[in-house]
N, C-alpha and C positions, 0 to 999 in steps of 0.2 A: 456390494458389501462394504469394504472398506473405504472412506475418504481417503484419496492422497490428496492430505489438509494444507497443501500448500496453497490452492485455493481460499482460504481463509484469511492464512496470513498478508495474501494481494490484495484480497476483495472484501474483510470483514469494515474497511474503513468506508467510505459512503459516497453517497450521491449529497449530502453536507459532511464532509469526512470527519477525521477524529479530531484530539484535539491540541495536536504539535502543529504551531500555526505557521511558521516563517520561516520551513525549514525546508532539506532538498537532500539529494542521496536517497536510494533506496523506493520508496514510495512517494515521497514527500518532495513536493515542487517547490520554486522559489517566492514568497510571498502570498499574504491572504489579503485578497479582495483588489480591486483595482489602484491603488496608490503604490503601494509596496510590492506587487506585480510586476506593474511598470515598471520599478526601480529596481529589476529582478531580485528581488529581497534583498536588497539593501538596505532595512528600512528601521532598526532595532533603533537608532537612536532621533532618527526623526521624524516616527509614529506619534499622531498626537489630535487624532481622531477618535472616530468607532475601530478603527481597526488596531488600535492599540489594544484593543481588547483581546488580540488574539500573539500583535507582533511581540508586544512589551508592555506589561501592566503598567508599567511604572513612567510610561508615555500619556495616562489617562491625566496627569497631571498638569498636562498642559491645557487640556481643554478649561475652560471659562464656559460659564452659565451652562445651560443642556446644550449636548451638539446630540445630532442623531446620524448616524451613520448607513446605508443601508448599498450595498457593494459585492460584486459577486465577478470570479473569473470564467470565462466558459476555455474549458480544455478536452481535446481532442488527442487523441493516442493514434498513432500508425505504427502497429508490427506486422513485420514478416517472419516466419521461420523456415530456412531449409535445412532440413535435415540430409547430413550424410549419406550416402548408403541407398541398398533398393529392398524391397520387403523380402521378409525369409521365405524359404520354400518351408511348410509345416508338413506336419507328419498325416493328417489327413485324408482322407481318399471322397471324395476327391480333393487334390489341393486348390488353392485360389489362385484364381484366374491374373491375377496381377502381382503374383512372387515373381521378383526378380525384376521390376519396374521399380525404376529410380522413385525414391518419396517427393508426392508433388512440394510445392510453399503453399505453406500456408498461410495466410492473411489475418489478422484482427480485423469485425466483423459485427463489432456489438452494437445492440439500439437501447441506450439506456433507459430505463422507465420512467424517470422525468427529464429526459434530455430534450436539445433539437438540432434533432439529425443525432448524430454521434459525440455532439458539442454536449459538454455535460456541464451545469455553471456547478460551481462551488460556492456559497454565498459567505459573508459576513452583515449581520446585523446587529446594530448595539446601541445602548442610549447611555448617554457620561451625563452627570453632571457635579458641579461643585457646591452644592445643598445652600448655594446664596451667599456661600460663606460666612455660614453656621459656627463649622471647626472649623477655623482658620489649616490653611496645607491639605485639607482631604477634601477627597474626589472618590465617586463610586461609579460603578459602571456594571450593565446589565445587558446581556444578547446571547446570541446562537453565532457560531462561528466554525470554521471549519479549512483544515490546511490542502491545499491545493495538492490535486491526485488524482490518478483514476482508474478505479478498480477494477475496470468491468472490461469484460472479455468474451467471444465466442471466436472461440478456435476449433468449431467443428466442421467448418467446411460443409454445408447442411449435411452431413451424416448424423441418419437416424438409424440411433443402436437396435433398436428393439424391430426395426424394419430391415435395414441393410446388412446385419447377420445373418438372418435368413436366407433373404436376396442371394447375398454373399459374390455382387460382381461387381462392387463399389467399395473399391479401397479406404480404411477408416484414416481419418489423420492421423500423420506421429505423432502430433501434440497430445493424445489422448491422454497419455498415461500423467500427464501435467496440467491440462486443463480443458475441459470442454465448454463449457458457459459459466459465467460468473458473473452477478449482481451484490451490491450492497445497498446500504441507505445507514446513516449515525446522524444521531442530534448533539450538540453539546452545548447544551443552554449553560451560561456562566456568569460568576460574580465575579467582581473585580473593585479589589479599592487601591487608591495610589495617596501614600503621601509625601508633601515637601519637606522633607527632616529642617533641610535649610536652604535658601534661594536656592542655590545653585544645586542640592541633590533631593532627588526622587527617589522613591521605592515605591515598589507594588508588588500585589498578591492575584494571582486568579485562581478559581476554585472552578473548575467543572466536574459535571455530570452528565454520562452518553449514555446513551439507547442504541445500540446497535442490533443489524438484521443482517444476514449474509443467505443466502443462497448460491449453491453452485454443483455442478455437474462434475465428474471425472470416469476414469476409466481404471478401473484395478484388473490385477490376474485371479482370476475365478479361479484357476487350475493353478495351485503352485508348481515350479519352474516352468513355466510357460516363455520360455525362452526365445522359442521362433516366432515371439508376439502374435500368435495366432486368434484375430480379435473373438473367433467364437469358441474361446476359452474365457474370455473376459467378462467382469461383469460391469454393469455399468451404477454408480454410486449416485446420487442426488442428497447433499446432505440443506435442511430448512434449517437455520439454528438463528439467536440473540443472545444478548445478555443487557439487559434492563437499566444496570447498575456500573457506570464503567466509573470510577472518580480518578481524577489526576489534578495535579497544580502546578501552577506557572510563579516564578517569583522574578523579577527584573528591578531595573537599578538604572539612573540617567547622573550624570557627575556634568557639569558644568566650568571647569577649573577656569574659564577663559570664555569673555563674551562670543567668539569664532570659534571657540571650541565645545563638542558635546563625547564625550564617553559612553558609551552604554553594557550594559550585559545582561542576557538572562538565560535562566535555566529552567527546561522542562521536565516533569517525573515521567517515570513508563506508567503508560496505564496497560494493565490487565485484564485482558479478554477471555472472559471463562462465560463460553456460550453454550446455549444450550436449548435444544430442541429437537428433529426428527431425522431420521435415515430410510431411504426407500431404494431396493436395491431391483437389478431387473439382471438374471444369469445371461448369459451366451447362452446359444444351443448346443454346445458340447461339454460345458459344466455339469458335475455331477448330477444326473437329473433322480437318484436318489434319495435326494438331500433337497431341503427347502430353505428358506431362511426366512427364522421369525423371531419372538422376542426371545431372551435370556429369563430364567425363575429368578425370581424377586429378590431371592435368598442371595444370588449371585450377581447382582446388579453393581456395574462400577460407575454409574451415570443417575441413573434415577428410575424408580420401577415405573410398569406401564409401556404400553406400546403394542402391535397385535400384527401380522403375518401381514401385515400391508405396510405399515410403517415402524422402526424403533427408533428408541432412544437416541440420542446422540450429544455426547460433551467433547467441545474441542478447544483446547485452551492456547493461545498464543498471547504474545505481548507487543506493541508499541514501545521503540526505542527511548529511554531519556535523552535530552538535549541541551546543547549549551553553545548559544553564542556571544561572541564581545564583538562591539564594534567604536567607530571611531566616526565624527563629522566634525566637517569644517564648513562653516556657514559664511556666505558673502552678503555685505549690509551696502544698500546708496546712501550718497550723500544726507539722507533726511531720519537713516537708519533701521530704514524698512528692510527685510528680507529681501537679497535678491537673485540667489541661489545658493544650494549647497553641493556637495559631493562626502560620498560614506562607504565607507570600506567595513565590511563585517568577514568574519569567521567564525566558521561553526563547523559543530565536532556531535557525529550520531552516533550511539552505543548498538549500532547492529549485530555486532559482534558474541553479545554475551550470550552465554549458556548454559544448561542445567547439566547435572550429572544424572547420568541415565543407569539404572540394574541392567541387568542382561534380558531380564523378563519385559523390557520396553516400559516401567514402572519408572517413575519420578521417584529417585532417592529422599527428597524433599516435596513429597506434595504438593506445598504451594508453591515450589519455584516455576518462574516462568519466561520465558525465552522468546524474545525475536527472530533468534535463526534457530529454533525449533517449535514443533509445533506438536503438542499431546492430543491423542484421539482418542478418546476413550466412547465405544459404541457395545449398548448393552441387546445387542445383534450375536445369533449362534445358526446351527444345523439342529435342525431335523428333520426324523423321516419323514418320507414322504407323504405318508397319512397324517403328519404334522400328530402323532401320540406320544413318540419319542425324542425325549431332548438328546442328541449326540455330544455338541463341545460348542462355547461360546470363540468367537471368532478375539483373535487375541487385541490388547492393547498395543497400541503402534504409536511411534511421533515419528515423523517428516523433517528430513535435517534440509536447509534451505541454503546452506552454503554461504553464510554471509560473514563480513568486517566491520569494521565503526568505519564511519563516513567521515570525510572533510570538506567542508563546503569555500569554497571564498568567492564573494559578490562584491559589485563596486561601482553604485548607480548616484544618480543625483538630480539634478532639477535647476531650474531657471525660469525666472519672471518677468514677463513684459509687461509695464501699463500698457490699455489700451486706450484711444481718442488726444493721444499726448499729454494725459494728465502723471502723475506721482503713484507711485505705488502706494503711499499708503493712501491716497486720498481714490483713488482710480481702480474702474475693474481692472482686472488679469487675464494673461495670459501664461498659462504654466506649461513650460514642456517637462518632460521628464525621458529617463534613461537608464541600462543598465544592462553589464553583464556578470556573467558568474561561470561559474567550474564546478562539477562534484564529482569526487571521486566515487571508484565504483562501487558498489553495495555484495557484490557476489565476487566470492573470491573467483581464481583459474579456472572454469571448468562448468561454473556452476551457474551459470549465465540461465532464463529460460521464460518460456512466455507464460506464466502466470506469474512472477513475479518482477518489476523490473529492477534490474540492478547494473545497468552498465552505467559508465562514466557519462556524464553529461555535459553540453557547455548550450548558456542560456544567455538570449538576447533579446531586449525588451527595447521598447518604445509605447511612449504617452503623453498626451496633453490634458488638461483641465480649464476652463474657464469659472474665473474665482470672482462675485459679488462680495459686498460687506456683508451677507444674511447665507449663501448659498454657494456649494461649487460642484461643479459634474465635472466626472474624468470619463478618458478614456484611455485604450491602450491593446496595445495589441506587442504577438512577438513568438519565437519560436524557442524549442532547445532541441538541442540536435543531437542523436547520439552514432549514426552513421552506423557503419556497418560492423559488426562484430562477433566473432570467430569463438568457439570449444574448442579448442583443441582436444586431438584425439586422445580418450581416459584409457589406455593400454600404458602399460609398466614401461614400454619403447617410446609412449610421446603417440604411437601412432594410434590409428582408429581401433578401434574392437568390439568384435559381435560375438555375443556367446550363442551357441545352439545348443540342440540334445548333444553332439557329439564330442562338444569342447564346454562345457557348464563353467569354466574360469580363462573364459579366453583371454578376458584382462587382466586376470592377476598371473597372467605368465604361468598359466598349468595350476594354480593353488590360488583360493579364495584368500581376498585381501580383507582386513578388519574397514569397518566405516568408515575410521578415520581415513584412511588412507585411500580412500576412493575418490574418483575425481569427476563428481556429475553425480546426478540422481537416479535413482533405481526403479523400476515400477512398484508400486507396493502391492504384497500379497497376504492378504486379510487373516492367511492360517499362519504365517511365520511372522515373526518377530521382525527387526527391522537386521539383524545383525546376522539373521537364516534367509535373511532374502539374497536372491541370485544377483550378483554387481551383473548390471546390463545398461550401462549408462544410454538412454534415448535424447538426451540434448544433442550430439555433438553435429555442429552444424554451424548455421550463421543466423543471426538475426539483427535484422534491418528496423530501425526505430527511429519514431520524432514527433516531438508534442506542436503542436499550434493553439495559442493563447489569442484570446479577445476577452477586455479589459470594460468593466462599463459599472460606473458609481456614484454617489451623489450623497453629499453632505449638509446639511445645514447646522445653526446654530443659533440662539439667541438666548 
């Protein structure tokens, strides 16, 4: 029935993601394609490729005659989750076989659809050039580009809902209530022009436009207060959705005050994810078998009419954070005044944090606002009887709070030239190493830590080389970010753990339900109550073990 659409917010970005390019915190890794990778995004001020197209428009500047860029990171996700606690004993007869058995770890498990093996690239493609120098100062630029991520997830531990309820002697994952399978796929083809106001300063604009597609699986409570998580009360959700039309823009900025010196900044807009497409729901065997679920009358449609006892409607609106980073380079020249390394320090600042104002009715006080750490579901899905003649009540409007803060990132990579055969760099090929580490803080406040989403702190560490012709350069690169192991603490009023049952329904709020705010972890969501009537039964709290592995592989030319 109900998407817990937190799934979307993880997963609605792609197997070519969205399109905040060189950013990190939250979903968002350090660098697009393999040059500024390498340099764990380090890269705002001395992009001056294709992949300015994504790090800093206002880097397309630098390129001369066409260059063609074509660059892509392959990233790898390892989570674990163990959760606290052992399963409830339900109410039942008979009960299941495995109440009272600590919850096993569960692993991330996914094969993404254009991946290899679980390596998924992230690409940057793009073509600059300076029109021959037509307008004197401008440069344009054109490609698909995409910020480094990875959305995709199976945390079912092969449990199959619609078989192993039945069964019912194969425990379901905890993760259920937060994510079961999750894929995406986004395009974001983009323009881009840079000009040179004056030697020494740049500007640029980028203008895109995404296609996104998400699919993803979850678990909701069929039965409201299903408190002893009794999975054959559950039902199981599969929402297909897109949205055709995503536009966002990028504006950056390069300041030269000093031959060794470069300045840079840029700033990303949110783009808005108003997706839209299908819901298929499959009950438990103990869900009202009464009641059916199929489409809502047209008259009462809060998505779009259409849809039929097999599949309905579904709109679920999320947003991608704005961004803003400044950074700083200091360039090293040989005796002849050729480049001969640099080092760049950047900081950068995500708006995870923002939020809408919510009715009590789970309704957007401002319909078009739109939120990062929330997520609007609107599914024109209801009850009827079981001869499917009578409509009963549509299943209400929900959003999923994600628990998130604005991000702070700080990176500080750089690079080094060797001629090779003992000639001069500027007359001699290259040898480029490169380097780089970074830190971001964490994306989910105390509590709120969970495996669809990631949000814990990071620290990233890169390594790469290039070999650089007059006409041609291939990079490569490789590197990890580490987030190690990290703890919920228990969401009870004491700090400690807590389980609610039928006999204690507020075991966390100390005997009395606590409002949203003041809850610590996510709730299952239950498709007939509102988000503010759902029963606080936080399923995070636990530990989750994470760490990305990067391979770097690119190639440039120009003439």
């Amino acid at each position: 029935m109900k998407l817990r659409a937190v799934v979307v917010a993880a997963s609605v970005f792609s197997a070519v993601w969205v399109p905040h390019a060189a950013y990190a915190g939250g979903l968002f890794l350090p660098g697009s394609g393999a040059i500024s990778t390498s340099r764990a995004g380090a890269a705002i001020a001395s992009a001056d490729d294709g992949e300015a197209l994504s790090v800093n428009p206002a880097g397309i500047a630098k390129a001369s005659g066409w260059t063609i860029t074509v660059s892509a990171a392959l990233i790898r996700y390892s989570m674990q989750f163990s959760r606290r606690g052992t399963y409830d004993e339900v109410l039942e007869n008979p009960g299941d076989p495995y109440s009272g058995q600590a919850y096993p770890t569960i692993e991330n498990d996914p094969k993404p659809p254009l991946g290899i093996g679980s390596f998924q690239p992230i690409p940057v493609i793009a073509v600059l050039t300076d029109l021959g120098g037509r307008v004197p100062g401008l440069h344009l630029g054109v490609g698909i580009y995409a910020p480094n991520g990875y959305p995709f997830r199976d945390m079912s531990n092969g449990y199959d809902f619609e078989r192993d309820t039945v069964d019912n002697t194969r425990p379901p994952p905890p993760t259920r209530y937060d994510v079961m399978t999750a894929e995406s796929a986004a395009l974001f083809p983009s323009l881009a022009a840079a000009y040179s106001i004056l030697p020494e300063l740049d500007v640029g604009l980028r203008l895109s436009a995404g296609n996104v597609k998400s699919k993803s699986t979850v678990i909701v409570q069929g039965t409201p207060g299903n408190v002893n998580e009794s999975v054959r009360h559950d039902t199981e959700f599969t929402a297909d959705v897109k949205d055709s039309f995503v536009p966002t823009f990028g504006l950056g900025v390069t300041y030269r005050p000093l031959p060794v010196l470069e300045l840079a900044a840029t700033y990303n807009y949110s783009a808005t994810l108003r997706t839209k497409g299908t819901g298929q729901s499959i009950k438990g065997p103990n869900v009202d078998q009464d009641r059916v679920i199929g489409p809502i009358p047209d008259e009462m449609s809060r998505c779009e009419t259409g849809g039929d006892f097999t599949k309905q409607k579904a709109c679920i609106t999320t947003q991608l954070p704005m961004t803003a980073t400044v950074g700083a380079r200091y360039k090293f020249f040989d005796e002849a005044g050729s480049l001969r390394g640099d080092i760049e320090l950047n900081v950068g600042w995500e708006h995870w944090g923002k939020k809408c104002d919510f009715t009590s009715t789970g309704q957007l006080k401002d319909p078009d606002c739109a939120s990062p750490s929330q997520i609007l579901v609107k599914l024109d899905t209801g009850l009827w009887s079981s001869d499917r003649q009578t409509f009963d009540r549509p299943v209400e409007v929900n959003f999923v709070n994600l628990g998130l803060q604005d991000t702070y990132s700080f990176r500080l990579g750089g690079s080094y030239r060797f001629p090779l055969n003992g000639g001069q760099l500027a007359t001699d090929n290259q040898l480029i190493v490169r380097g780089g580490l970074g830190y971001d803080t964490a994306a989910a406040r105390e509590g709120w830590l969970r495996t669809s989403f990631d949000g814990a702190a990071r620290f990233t560490t890169t390594v790469g080389g290039a070999y650089r012709t007059k006409r041609w350069e291939v990079n490569l690169g490789g590197g990890a970010i580490l987030e190690g192991s990290n703890k919920n603490p228990g969401a009870g009023v004491d700090g400690q753990d807590c389980n609610p049952t039928s006999a204690d329904l507020n075991a966390c709020g100390g005997g009395s339900p606590r409002p949203l705010e003041d809850r610590q972890g996510p709730d299952p969501t239950s498709p007939l109550l509102t988000p503010e009537l759902q029963f606080e039964n936080p399923f995070n709290q636990g530990t989750i073990k994470s760490h990305y592995v990067l391979f770097m592989l690119g190639a440039t030319t120009w003439f």
